[in-house]
N, C-alpha and C positions, 0 to 999 in steps of 0.2 A: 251317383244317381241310382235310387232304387227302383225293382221294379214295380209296376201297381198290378194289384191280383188282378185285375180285370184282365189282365193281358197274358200270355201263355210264356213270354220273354218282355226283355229290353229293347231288343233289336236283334233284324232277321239280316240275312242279306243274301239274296239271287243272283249269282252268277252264271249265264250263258257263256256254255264254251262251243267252239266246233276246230278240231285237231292242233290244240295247242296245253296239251297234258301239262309239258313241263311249264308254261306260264302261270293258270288256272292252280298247281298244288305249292307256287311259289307265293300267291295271293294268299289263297286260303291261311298255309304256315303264318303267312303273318298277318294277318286277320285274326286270326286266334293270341298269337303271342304277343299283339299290341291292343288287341282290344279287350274288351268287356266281358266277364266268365260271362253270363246270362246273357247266349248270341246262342242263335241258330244260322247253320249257314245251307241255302240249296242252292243244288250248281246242274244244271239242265244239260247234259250233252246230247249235242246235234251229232255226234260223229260216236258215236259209244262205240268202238271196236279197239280199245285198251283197256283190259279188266283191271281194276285194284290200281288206276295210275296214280293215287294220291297216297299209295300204300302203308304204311301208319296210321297215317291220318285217318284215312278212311273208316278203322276203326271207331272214333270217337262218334260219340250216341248226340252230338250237337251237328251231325253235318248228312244231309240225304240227298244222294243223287238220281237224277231222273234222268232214264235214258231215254233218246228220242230217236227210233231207224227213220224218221219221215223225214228228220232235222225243221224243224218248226219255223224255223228261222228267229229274230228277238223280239221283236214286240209281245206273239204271243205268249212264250216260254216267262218274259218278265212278270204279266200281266200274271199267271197261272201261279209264281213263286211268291211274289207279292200278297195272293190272299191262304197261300199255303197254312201260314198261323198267325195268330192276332198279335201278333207284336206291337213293343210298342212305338218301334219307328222301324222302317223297310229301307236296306239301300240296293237300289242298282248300282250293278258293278259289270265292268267289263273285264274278262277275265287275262288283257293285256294292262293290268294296272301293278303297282309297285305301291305299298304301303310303307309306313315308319311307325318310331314310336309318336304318344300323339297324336294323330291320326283321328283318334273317336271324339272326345270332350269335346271343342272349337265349334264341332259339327253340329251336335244336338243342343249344346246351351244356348244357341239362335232359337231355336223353338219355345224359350221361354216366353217371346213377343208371340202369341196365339194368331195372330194374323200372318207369320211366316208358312208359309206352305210346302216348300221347298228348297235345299240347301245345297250343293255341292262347292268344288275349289276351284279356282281359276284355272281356266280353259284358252282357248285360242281365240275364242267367238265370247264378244261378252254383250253384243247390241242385234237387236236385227235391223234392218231398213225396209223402205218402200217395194224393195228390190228382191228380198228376203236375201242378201247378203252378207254374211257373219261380218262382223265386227271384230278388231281389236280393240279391249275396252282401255280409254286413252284418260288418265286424272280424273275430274269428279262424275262421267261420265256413267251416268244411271246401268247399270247389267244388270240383263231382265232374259238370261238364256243361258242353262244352265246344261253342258251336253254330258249328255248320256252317258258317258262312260264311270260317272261315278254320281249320282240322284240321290236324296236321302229325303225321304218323307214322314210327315206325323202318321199313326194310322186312321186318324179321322178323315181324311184328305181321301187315302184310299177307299174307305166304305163312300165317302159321297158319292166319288165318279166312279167306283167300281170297277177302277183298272188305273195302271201307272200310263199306258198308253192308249190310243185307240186304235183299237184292231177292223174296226168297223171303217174308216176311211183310208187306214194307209197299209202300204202291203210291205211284210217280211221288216223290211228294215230301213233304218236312215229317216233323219227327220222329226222321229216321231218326238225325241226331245226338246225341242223348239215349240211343236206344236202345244205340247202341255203346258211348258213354261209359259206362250202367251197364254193359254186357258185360263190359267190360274190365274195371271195379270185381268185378265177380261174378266175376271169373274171375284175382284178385289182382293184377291190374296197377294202377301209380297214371295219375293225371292231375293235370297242371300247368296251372295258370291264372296268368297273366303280367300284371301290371299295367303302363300307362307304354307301353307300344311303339306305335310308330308307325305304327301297323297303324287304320284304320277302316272300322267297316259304315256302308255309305249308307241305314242304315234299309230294307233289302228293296226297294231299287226294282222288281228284277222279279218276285217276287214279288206285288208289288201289281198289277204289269199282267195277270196269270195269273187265272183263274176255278177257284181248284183247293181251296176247300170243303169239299166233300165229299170230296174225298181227306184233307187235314189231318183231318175226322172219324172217317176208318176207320182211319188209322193211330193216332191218337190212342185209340180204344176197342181196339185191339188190343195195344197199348201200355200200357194199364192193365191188360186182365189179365196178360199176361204179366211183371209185375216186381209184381202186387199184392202178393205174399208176400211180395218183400223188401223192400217199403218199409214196410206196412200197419202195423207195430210203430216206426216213426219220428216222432219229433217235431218238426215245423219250426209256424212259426208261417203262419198259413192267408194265403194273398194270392187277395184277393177285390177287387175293383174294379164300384163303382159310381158309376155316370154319370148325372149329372142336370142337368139345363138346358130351358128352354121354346127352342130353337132346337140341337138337336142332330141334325147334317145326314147323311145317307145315308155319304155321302164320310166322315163324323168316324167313324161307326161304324165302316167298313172299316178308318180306318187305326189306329184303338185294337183291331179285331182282330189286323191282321197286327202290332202293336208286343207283344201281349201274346200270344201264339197260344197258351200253355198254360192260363192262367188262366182261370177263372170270372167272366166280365163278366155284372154286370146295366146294364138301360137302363131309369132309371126316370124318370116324367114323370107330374103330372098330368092329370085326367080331362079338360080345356081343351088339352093340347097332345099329344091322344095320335092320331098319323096311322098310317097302311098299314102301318108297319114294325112295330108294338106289336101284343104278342098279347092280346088280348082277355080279357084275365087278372090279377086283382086280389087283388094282394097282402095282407096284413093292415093294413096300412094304409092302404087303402082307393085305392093307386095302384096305376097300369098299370105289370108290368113283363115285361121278357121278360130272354135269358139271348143274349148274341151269341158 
C-alpha cells in the first residue's frame, strides 16, 4: 500500500508508557521490524526518569518521544499523539503489547469497506450489555468493542471527532474504548474484530502497577448513563463472576479485577474465612459477600 501525498505517512502509532522501558522498546523493535518503512511512531512517557531507554533506537528520525513530569494519564496523551501528524491511519497501542510478523496488512485492508471506522484483534470483551458488562464474543455473535490496547483508525474518523477518546467526560483512564466504539456504532460506522493476528495484550501489566480505582468507577457510572437508552432494550446473556475459595488473596482479587474491569464480581467465602477485605454483609445464604 502506498502512501497518498495528502498525508505526511502511512501510519503513525502512539504509545503511552509509565515505568515499563523494557516493554515499550520491545514493542517499538518490532513495530519497526514487522511493519511498514513509512511509520511514525510517538511514545508519550508519563514516568520520563530513564534517559535514552530505547537506546539505538532512539536514534532513528521516524520515532519522537514526549516527556510528561505531570504523567497525563491515557486518554489525554492518546488524543495529543493521534493529531501529532496526518497520517494516514493512527494506532493506539499499549505499550504492554507483543507484535509478530504480519501484524500490519489484515489490519488496514478492512478499511477498504469506507464505512469501517475502527479495527483492532480479538480481545477478551467483544459485546457490551444492558449492564455495560464485557462480553466473551461466542460464534456468530456481532463484536461491536474493540479495547484499547491496540485501536487502529482511518484519519478521517479522527478529524471528525477530533480526538480518539473523550477527554471531556471521562477522567485519566479506563473505559474510554468502549465508549468510542459505541459512538462510532451510534453514529453508523462499523467495527472490525480480527481473529488470528499476531498481535498480544500482556494482560494490563501497567495497569496493574497504577492505583486508578476510582477513576475506572467514575467513568464507568458515567458510562452507563450515558448509552443506558441504547442498550437497556438488548439482550446479551448476563456475565457475572463469583469467586470462592477459603484462601483467596488480596493480590488474586486485584488481578480478577483488572482481567474482568466491566463485570459484576462477587467474593464469596464463608463465616470461618471471612478477613478485612469482606463486607460485613450477608447474603441469603447465610455467607459473607461483597462486590469487587
Amino acid at each position: 500500500m502506498r502512501k497518498i501525498k495528502e498525508f505526511d505517512c502511512l501510519v503513525s502509532v502512539g504509545i503511552c508508557t509509565y515505568n515499563q522501558k523494557k516493554l515499550c522498546k520491545n514493542l517499538v523493535d518490532a513495530i519497526l521490524k514487522y511493519g511498514p518503512e513509512d511509520i511514525r511512531i510517538f511514545i508519550w512517557d508519563n514516568k520520563p526518569d530513564q534517559p535514552n531507554f530505547l537506546g539505538e533506537l532512539g536514534k532513528d528520525r521516524r520515532i519522537e518521544i514526549i516527556e510528561d513530569e505531570t504523567n497525563s494519564g491515557y486518554i489525554i496523551p492518546n488524543n495529543r499523539m493521534a493529531t501529532a501528524c496526518k497520517s494516514q491511519y493512527h494506532i493506539v497501542a499499549n505499550d504492554d503489547v507483543v507484535v509478530g510478523p504480519g501484524w500490519f496488512d489484515p489490519l488496514i485492508k478492512e478499511f477498504d469497506d469506507s464505512k469501517v471506522a475502527c479495527v483492532g484483534p480479538t480481545g477478551f470483551f467483544g459485546v457490551i450489555d444492558n449492564g455495560f458488562n464485557g462480553q466473551s464474543p461466542k460464534g456468530s455473535q456481532k463484536q461491536e468493542y474493540i479495547e484499547g490496547w491496540w485501536m487502529v483508525f482511518p484519519r478521517h474518523i479522527i478529524e471528525r471527532y477530533g480526538w480518539v477518546f473523550d477527554e471531556e467526560n471521562l477522567r485519566v483512564a479506563t473505559s474510554e474504548d468502549s465508549h468510542m466504539c459505541l459512538l462510532l456504532q451510534e453514529h453508523g460506522w462499523k467495527i472490525k474484530v480480527l481473529e488470528g493476528l499476531p498481535i498480544k495484550h500482556l494482560e494490563s501489566v501497567t495497569k496493574k502497577s497504577l492505583d486508578i480505582q476510582n477513576w475506572c468507577d467514575e467513568n464507568k457510572e458515567w458510562l452507563k448513563k450515558r448509552w443506558n437508552l441504547y442498550l437497556k432494550n438488548r439482550s446479551f446473556p448476563q456475565h457475572r463472576i463469583l469467586v470462592k475459595g477459603k484462601n483467596v488473596s488480596k493480590k488474586k482479587l486485584k488481578e480478577i479485577r483488572w482481567k474482568y474491569p466491566h463485570s459484576h464480581i462477587t467474593l464469596q467465602l464463608s463465616k470461618d474465612n471471612v478477613d478485612d477485605i469482606v463486607w460485613d454483609d450477608k447474603d441469603d445464604d447465610g455467607k459473607y459477600s461483597m462486590e469487587i
